[in-house]
mmCIF file of the N, C-alpha and C atoms, coordinates in Angstrom:
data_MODEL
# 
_entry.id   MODEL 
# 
loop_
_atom_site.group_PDB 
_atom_site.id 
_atom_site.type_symbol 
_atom_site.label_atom_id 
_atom_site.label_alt_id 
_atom_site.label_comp_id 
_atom_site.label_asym_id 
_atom_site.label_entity_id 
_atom_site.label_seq_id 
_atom_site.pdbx_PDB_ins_code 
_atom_site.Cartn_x 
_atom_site.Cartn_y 
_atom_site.Cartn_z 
_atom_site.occupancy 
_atom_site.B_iso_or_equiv 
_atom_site.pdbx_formal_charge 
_atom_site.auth_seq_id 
_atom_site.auth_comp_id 
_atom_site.auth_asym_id 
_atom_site.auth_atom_id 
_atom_site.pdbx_PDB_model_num 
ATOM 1   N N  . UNK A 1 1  ? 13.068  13.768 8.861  1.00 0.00 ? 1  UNK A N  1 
ATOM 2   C CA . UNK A 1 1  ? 12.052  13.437 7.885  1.00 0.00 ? 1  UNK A CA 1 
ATOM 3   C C  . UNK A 1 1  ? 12.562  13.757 6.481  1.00 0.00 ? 1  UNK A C  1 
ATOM 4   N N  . UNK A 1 2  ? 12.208  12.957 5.457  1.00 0.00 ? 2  UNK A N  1 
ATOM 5   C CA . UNK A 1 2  ? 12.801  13.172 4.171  1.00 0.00 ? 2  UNK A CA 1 
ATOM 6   C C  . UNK A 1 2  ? 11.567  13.955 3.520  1.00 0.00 ? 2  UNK A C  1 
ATOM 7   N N  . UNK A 1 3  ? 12.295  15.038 2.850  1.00 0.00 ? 3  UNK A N  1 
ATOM 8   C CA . UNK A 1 3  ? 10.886  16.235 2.290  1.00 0.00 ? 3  UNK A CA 1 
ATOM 9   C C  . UNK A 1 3  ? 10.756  15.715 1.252  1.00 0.00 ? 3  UNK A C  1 
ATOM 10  N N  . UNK A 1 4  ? 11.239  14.717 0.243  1.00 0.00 ? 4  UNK A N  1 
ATOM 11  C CA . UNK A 1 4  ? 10.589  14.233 -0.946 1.00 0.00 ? 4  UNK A CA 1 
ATOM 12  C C  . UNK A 1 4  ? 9.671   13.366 -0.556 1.00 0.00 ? 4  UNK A C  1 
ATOM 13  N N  . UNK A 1 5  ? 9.706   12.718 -0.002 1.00 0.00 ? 5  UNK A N  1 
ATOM 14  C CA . UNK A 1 5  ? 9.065   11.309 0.761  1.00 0.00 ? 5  UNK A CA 1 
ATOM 15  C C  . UNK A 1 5  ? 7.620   12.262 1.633  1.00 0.00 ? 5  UNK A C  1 
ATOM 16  N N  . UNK A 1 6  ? 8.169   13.462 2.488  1.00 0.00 ? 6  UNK A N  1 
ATOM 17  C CA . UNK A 1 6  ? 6.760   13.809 2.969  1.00 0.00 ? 6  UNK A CA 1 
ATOM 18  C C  . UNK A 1 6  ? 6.000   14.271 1.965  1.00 0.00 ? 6  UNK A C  1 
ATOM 19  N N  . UNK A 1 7  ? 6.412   15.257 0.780  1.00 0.00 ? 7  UNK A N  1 
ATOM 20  C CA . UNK A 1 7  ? 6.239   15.879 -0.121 1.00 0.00 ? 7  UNK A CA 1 
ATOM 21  C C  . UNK A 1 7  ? 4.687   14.835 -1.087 1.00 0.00 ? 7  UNK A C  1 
ATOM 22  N N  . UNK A 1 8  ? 5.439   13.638 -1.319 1.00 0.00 ? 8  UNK A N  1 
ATOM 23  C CA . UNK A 1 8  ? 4.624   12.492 -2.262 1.00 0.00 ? 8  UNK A CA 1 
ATOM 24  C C  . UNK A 1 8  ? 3.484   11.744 -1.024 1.00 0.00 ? 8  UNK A C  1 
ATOM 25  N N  . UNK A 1 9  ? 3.272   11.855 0.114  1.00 0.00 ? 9  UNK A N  1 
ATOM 26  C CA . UNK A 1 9  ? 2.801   11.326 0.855  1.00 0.00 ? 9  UNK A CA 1 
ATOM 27  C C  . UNK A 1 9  ? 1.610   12.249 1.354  1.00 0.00 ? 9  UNK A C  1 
ATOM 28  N N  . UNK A 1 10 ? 2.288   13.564 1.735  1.00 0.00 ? 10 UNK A N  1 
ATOM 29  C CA . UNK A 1 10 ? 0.872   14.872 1.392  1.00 0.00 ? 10 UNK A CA 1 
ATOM 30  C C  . UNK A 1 10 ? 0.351   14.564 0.404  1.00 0.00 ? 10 UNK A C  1 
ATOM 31  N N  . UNK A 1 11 ? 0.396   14.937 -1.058 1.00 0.00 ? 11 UNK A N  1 
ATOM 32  C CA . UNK A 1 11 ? -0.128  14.787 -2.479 1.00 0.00 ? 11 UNK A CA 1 
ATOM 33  C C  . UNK A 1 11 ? -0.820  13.638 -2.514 1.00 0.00 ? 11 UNK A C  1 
ATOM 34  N N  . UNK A 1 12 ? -0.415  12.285 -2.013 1.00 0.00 ? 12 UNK A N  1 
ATOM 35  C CA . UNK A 1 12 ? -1.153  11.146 -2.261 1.00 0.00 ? 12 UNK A CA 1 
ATOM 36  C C  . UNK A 1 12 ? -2.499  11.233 -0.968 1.00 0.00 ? 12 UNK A C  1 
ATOM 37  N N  . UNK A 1 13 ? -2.334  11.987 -0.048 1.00 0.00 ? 13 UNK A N  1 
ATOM 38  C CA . UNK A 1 13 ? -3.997  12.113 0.877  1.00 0.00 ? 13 UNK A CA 1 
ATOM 39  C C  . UNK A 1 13 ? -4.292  13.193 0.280  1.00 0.00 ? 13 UNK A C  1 
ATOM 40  N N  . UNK A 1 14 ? -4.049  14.640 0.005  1.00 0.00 ? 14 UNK A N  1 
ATOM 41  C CA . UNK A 1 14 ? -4.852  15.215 -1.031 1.00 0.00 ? 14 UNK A CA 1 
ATOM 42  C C  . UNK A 1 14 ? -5.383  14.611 -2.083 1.00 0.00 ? 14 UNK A C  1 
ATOM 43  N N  . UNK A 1 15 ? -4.971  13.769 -2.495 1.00 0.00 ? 15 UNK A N  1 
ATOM 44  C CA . UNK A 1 15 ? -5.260  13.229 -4.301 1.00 0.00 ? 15 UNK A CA 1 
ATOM 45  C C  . UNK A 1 15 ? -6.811  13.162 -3.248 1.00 0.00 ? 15 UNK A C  1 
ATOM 46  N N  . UNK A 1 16 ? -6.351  11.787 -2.712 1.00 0.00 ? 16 UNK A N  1 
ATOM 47  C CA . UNK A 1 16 ? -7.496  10.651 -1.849 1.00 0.00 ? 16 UNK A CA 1 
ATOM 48  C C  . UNK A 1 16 ? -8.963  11.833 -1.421 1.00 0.00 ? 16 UNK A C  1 
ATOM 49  N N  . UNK A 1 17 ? -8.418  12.938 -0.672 1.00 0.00 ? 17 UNK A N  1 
ATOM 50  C CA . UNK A 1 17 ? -9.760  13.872 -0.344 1.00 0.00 ? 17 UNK A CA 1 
ATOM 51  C C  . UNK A 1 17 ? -10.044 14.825 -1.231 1.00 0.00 ? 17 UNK A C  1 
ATOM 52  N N  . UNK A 1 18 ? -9.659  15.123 -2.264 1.00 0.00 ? 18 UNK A N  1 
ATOM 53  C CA . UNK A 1 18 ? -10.463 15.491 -3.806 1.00 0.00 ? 18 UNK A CA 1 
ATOM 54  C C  . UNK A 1 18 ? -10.909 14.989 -4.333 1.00 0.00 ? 18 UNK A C  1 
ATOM 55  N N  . UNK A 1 19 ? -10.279 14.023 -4.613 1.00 0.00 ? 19 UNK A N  1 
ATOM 56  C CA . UNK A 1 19 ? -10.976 12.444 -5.627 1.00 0.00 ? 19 UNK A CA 1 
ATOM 57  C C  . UNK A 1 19 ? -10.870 11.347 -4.901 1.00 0.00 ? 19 UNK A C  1 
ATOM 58  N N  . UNK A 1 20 ? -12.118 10.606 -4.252 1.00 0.00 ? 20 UNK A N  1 
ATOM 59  C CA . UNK A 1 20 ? -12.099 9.812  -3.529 1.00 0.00 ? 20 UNK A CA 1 
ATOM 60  C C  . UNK A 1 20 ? -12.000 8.478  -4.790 1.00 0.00 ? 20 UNK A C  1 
ATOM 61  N N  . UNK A 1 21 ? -11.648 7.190  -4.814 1.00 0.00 ? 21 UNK A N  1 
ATOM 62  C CA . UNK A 1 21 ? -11.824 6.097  -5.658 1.00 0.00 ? 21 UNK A CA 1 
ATOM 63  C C  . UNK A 1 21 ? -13.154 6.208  -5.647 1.00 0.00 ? 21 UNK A C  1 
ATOM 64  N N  . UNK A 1 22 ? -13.488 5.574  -7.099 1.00 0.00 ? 22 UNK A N  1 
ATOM 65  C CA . UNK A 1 22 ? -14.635 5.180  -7.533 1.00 0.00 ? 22 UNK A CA 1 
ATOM 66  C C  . UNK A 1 22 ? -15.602 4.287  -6.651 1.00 0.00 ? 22 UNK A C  1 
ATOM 67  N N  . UNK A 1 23 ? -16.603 4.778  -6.377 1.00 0.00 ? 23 UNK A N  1 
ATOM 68  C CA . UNK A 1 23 ? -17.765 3.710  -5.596 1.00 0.00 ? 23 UNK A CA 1 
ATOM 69  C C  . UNK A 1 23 ? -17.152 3.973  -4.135 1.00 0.00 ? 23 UNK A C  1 
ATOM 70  N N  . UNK A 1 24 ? -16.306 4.618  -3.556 1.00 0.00 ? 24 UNK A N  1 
ATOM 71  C CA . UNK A 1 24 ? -15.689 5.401  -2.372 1.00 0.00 ? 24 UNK A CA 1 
ATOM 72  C C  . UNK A 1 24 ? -17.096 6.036  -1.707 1.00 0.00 ? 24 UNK A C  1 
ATOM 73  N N  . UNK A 1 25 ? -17.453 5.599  -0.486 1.00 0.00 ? 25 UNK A N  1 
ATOM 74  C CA . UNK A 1 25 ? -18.383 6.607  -0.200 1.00 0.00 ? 25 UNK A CA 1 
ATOM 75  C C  . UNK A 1 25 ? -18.225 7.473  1.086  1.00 0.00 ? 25 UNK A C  1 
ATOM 76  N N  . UNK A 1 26 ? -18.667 7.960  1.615  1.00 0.00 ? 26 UNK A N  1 
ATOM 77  C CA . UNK A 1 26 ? -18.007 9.675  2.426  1.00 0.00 ? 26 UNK A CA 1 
ATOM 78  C C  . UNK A 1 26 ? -17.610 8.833  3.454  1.00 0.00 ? 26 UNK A C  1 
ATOM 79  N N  . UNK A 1 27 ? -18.150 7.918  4.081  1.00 0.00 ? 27 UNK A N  1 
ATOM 80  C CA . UNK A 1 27 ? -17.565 6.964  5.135  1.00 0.00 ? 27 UNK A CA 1 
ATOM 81  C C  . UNK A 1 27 ? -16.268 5.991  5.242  1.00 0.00 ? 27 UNK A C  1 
ATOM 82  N N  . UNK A 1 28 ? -16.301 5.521  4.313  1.00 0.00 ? 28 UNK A N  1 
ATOM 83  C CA . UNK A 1 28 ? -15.073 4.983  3.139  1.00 0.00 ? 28 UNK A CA 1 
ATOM 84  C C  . UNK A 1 28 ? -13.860 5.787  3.371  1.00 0.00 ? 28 UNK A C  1 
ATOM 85  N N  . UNK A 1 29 ? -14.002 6.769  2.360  1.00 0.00 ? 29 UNK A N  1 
ATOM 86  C CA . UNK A 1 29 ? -12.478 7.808  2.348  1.00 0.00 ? 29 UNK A CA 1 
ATOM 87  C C  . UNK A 1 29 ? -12.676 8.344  3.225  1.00 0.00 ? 29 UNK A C  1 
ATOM 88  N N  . UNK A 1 30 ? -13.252 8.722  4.541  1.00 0.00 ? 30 UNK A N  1 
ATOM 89  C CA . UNK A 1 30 ? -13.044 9.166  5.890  1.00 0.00 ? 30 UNK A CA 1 
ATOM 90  C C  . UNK A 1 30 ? -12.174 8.186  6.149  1.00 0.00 ? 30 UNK A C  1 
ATOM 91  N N  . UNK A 1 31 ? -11.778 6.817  6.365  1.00 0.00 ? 31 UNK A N  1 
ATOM 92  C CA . UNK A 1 31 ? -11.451 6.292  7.047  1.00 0.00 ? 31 UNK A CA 1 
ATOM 93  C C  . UNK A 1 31 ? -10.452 5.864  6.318  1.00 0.00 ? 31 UNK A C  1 
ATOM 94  N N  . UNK A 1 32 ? -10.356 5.921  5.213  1.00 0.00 ? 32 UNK A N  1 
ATOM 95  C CA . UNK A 1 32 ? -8.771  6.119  4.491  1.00 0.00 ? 32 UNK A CA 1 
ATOM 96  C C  . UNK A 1 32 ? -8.174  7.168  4.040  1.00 0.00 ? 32 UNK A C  1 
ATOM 97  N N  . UNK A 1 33 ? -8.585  8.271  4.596  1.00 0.00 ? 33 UNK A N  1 
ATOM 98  C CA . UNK A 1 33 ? -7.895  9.802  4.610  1.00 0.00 ? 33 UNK A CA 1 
ATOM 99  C C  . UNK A 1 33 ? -7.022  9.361  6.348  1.00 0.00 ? 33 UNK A C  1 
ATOM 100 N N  . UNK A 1 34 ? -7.952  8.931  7.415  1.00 0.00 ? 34 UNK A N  1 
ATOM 101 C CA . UNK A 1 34 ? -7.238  8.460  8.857  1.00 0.00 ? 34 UNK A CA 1 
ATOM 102 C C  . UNK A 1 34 ? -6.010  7.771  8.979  1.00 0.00 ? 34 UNK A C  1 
ATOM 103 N N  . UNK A 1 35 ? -6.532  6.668  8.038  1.00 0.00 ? 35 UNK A N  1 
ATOM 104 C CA . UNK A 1 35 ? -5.666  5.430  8.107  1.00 0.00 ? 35 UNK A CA 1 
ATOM 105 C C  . UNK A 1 35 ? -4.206  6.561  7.696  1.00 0.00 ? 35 UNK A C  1 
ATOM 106 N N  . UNK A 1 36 ? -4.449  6.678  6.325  1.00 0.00 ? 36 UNK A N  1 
ATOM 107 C CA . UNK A 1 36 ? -2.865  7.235  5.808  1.00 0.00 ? 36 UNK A CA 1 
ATOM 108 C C  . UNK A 1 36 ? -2.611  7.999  6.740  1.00 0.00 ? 36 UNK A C  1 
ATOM 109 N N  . UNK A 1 37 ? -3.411  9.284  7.530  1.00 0.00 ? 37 UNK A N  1 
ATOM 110 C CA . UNK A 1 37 ? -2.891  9.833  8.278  1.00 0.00 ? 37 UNK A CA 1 
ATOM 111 C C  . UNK A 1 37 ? -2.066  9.350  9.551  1.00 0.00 ? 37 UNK A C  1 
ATOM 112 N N  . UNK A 1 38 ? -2.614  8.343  10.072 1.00 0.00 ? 38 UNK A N  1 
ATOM 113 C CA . UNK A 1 38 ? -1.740  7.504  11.238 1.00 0.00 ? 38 UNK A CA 1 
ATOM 114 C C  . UNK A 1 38 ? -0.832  6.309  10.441 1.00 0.00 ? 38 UNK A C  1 
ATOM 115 N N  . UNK A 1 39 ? -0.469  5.720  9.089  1.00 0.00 ? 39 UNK A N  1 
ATOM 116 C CA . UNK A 1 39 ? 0.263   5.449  8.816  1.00 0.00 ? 39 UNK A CA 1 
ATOM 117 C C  . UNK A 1 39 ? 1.661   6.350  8.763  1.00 0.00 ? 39 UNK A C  1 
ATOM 118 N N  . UNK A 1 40 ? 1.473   7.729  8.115  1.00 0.00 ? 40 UNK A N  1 
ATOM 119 C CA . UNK A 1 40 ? 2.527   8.532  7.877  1.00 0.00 ? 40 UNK A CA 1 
ATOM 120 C C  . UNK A 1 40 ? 2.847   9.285  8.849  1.00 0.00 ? 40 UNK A C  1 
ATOM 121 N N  . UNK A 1 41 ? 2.487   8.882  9.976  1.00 0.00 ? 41 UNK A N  1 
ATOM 122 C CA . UNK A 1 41 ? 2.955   9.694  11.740 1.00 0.00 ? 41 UNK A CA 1 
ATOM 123 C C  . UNK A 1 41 ? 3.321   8.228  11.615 1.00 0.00 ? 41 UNK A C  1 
ATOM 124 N N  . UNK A 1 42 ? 3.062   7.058  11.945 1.00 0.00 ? 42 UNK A N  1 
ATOM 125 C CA . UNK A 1 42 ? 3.510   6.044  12.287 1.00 0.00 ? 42 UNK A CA 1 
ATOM 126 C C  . UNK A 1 42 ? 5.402   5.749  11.673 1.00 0.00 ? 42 UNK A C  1 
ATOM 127 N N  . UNK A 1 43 ? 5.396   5.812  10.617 1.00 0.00 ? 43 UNK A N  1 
ATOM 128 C CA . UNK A 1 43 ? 6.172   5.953  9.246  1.00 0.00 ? 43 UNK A CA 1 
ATOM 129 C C  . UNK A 1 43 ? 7.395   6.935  9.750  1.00 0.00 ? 43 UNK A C  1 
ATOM 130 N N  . UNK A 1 44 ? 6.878   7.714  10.486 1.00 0.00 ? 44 UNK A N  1 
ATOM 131 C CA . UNK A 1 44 ? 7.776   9.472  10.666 1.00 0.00 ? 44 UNK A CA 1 
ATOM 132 C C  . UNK A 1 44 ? 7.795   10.103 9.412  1.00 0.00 ? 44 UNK A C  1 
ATOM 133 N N  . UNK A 1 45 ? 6.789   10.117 8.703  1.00 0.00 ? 45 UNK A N  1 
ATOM 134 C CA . UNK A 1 45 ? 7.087   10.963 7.216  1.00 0.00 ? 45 UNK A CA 1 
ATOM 135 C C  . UNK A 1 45 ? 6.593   12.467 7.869  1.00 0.00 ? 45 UNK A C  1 
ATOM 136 N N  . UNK A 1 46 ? 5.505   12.680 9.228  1.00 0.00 ? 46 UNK A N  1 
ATOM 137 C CA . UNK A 1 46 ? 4.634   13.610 9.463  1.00 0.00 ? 46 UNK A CA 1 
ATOM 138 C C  . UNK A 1 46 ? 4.707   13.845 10.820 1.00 0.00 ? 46 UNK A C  1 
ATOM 139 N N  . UNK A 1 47 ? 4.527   14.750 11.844 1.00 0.00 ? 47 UNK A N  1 
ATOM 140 C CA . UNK A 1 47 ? 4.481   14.942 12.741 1.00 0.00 ? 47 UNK A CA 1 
ATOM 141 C C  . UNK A 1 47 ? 2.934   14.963 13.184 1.00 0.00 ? 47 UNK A C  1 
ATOM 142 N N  . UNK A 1 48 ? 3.292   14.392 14.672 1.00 0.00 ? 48 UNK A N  1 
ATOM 143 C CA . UNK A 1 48 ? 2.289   14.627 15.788 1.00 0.00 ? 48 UNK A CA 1 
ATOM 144 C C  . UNK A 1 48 ? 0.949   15.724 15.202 1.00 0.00 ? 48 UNK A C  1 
ATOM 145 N N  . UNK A 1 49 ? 1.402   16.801 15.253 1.00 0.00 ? 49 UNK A N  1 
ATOM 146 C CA . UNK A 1 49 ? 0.835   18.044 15.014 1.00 0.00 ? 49 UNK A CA 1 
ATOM 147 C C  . UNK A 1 49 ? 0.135   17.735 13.373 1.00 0.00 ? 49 UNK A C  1 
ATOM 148 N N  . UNK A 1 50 ? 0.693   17.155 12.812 1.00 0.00 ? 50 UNK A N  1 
ATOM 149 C CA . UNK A 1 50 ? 0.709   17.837 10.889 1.00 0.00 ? 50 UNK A CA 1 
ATOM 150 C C  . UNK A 1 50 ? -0.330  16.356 11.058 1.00 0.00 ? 50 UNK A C  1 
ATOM 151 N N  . UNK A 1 51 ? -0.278  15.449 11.640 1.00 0.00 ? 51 UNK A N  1 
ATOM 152 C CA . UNK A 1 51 ? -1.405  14.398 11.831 1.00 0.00 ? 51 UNK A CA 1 
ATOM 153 C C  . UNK A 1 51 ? -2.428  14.690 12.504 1.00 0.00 ? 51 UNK A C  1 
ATOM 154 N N  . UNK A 1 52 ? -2.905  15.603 13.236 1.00 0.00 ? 52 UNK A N  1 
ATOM 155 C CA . UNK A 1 52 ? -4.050  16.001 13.844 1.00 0.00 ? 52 UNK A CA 1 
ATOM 156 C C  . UNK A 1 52 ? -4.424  17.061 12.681 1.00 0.00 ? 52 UNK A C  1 
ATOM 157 N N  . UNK A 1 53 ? -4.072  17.706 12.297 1.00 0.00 ? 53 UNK A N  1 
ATOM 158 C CA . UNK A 1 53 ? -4.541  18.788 11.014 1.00 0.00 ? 53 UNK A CA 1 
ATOM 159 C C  . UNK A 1 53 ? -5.134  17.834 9.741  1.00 0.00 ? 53 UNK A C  1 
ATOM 160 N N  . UNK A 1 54 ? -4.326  16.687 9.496  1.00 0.00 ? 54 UNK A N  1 
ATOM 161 C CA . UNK A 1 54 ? -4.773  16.326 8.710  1.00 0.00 ? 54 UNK A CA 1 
ATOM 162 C C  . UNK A 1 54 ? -6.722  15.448 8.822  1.00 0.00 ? 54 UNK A C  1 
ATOM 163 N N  . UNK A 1 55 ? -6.297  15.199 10.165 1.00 0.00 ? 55 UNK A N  1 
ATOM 164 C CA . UNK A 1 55 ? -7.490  14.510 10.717 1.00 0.00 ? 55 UNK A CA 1 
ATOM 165 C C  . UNK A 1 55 ? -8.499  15.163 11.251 1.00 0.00 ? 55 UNK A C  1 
ATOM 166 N N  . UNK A 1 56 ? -8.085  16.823 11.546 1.00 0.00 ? 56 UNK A N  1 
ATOM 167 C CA . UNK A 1 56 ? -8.505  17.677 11.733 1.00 0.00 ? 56 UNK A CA 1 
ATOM 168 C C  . UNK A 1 56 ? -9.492  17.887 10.107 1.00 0.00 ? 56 UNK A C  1 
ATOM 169 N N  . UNK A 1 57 ? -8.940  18.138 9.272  1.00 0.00 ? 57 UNK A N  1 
ATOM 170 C CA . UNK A 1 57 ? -9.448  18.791 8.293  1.00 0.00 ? 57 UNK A CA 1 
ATOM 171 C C  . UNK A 1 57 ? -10.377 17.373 7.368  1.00 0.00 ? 57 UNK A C  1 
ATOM 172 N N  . UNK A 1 58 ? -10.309 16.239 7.558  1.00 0.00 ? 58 UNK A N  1 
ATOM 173 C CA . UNK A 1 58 ? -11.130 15.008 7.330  1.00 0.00 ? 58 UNK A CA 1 
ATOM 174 C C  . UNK A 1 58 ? -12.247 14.645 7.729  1.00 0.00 ? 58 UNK A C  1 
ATOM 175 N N  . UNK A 1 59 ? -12.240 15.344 9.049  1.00 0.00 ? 59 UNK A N  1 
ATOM 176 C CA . UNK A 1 59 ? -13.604 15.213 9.563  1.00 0.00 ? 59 UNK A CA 1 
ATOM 177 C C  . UNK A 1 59 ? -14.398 16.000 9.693  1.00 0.00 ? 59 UNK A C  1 
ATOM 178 N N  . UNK A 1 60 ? -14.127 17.516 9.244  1.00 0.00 ? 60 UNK A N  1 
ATOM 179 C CA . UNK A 1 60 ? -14.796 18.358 8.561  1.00 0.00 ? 60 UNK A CA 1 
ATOM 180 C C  . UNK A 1 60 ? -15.667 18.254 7.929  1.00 0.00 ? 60 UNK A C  1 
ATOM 181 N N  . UNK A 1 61 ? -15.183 17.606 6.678  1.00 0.00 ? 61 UNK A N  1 
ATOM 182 C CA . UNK A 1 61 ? -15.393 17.452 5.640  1.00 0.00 ? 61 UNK A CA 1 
ATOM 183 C C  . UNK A 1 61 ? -16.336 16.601 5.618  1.00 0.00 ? 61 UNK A C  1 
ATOM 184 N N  . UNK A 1 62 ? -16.244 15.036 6.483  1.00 0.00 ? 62 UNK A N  1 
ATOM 185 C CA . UNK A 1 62 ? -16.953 13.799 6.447  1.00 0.00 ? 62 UNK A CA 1 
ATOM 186 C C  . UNK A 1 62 ? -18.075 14.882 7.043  1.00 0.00 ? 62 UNK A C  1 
ATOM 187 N N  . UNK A 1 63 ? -17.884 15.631 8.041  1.00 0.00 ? 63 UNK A N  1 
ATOM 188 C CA . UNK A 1 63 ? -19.484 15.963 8.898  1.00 0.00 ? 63 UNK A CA 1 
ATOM 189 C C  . UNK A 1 63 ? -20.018 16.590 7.775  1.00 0.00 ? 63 UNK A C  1 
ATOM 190 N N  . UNK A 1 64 ? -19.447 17.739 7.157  1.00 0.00 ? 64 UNK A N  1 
ATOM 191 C CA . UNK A 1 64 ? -20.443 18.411 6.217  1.00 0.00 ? 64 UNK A CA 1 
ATOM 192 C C  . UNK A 1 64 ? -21.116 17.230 4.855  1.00 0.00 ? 64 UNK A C  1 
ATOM 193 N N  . UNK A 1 65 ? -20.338 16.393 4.479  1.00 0.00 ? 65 UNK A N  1 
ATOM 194 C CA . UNK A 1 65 ? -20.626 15.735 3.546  1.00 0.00 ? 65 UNK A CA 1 
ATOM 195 C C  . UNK A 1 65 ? -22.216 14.536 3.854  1.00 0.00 ? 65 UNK A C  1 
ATOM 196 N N  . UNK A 1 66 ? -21.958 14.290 5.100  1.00 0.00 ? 66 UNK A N  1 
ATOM 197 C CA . UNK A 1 66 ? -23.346 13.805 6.122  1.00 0.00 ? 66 UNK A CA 1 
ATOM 198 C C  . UNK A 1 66 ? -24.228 14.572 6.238  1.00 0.00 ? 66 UNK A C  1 
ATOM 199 N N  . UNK A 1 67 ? -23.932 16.018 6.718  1.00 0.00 ? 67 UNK A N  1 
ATOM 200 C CA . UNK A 1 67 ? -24.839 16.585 7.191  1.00 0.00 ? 67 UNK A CA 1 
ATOM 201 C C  . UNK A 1 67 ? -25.992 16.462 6.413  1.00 0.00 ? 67 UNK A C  1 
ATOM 202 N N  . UNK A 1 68 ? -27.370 16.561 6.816  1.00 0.00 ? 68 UNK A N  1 
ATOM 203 C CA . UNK A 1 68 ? -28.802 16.422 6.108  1.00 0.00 ? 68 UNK A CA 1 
ATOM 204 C C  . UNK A 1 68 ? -29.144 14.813 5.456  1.00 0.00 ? 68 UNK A C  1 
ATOM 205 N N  . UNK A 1 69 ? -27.826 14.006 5.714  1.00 0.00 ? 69 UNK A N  1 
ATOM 206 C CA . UNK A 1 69 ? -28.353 12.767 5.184  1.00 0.00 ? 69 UNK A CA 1 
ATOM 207 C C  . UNK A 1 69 ? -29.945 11.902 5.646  1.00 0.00 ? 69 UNK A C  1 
ATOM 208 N N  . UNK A 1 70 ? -30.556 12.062 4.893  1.00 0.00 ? 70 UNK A N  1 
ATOM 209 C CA . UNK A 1 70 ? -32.130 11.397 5.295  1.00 0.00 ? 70 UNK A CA 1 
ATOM 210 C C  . UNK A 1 70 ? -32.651 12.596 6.121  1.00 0.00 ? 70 UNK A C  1 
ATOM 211 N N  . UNK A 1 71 ? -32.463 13.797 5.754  1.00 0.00 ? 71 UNK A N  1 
ATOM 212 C CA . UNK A 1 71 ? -33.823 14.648 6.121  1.00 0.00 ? 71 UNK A CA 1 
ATOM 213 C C  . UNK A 1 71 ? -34.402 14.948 4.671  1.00 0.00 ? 71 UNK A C  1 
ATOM 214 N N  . UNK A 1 72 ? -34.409 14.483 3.694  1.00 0.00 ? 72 UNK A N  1 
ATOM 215 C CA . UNK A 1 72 ? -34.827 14.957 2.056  1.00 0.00 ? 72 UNK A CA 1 
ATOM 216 C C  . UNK A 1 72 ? -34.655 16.014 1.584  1.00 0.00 ? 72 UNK A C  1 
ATOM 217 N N  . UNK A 1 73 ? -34.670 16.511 0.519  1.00 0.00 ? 73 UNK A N  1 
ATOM 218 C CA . UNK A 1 73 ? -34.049 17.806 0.022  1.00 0.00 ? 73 UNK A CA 1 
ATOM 219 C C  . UNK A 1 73 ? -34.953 18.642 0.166  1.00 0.00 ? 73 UNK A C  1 
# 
């Protein structure tokens, strides 16, 4: 695996799950936090393992970001 190449490929799905694009909604960048994640195992930039963490830690996030949707504040 090339560590500059994994290096810019981490940073670019962090960017993505801090700052989702504009009009991005929690369902949205769930599923393009995935995608990159099984692109860059696909790719070999990432391992087996470092792709379940990442997908691991995405859907975390998507559940808490759901959670309470349509019970009102």
């Amino acid at each position: 695996m090339n560590d500059h190449r994994k290096s810019l490929a981490l940073k670019a799905w962090e960017r993505l799950f801090n700052q989702p694009e504009i009009r991005m909604d929690a369902e949205e960048q769930y599923e393009a936090l995935l995608r990159l994640a099984d692109d860059f195992e696909e790719d070999g930039i990432i391992s087996p393992e470092e792709r379940r963490a990442l997908i691991e830690k995405a859907t975390v996030f998507y559940a808490q970001s759901v959670a309470g949707v349509g019970e009102g504040t």
